[in-house]
Steps between C-alpha positions, in 0.01 A plus 500: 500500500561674174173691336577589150194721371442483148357785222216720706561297872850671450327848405275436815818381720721767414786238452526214278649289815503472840609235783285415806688362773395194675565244724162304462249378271233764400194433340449654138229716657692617811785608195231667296418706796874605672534599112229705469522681846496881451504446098071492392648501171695219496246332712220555191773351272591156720069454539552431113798389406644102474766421768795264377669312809823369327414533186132277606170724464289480836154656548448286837540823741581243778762345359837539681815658396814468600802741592710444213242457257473708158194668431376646188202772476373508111176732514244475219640553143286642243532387163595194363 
């Protein structure tokens, strides 16, 4: 999987991308939390930001994601 963190996720991340390796399905909330391991930071950050899956927003933390899959972390924005 490729994570591409987006305006403060990336600040929280310390890298604008990463890639998970996988051989399996993972649920979103089994991603959230291999992401967050060891990073309270970024952890804070995922608990509020919107999760694109290929381009599709998701907020259904049981939804399953595969190993190629593309996802997207876009944290709040402020402004309009």
């Amino acid at each position: 999987m490729k994570i591409r963190y987006f305006a403060g996720a990336a600040e929280a991340a310390g890298v604008t991308e990463e890639t998970i390796e996988s051989d399996f399905e993972v649920t979103v909330a089994e991603l959230v939390d291999q992401l967050s391991a060891d990073r309270e930071r970024l952890a804070k950050v995922l608990a509020v930001s919107t999760l694109l899956i290929d381009g599709r927003p998701t907020h259904v933390r049981t939804e399953y994601v595969s190993p190629g899959a593309q996802i997207d972390v876009l944290p709040p924005f402020a402004g309009g």
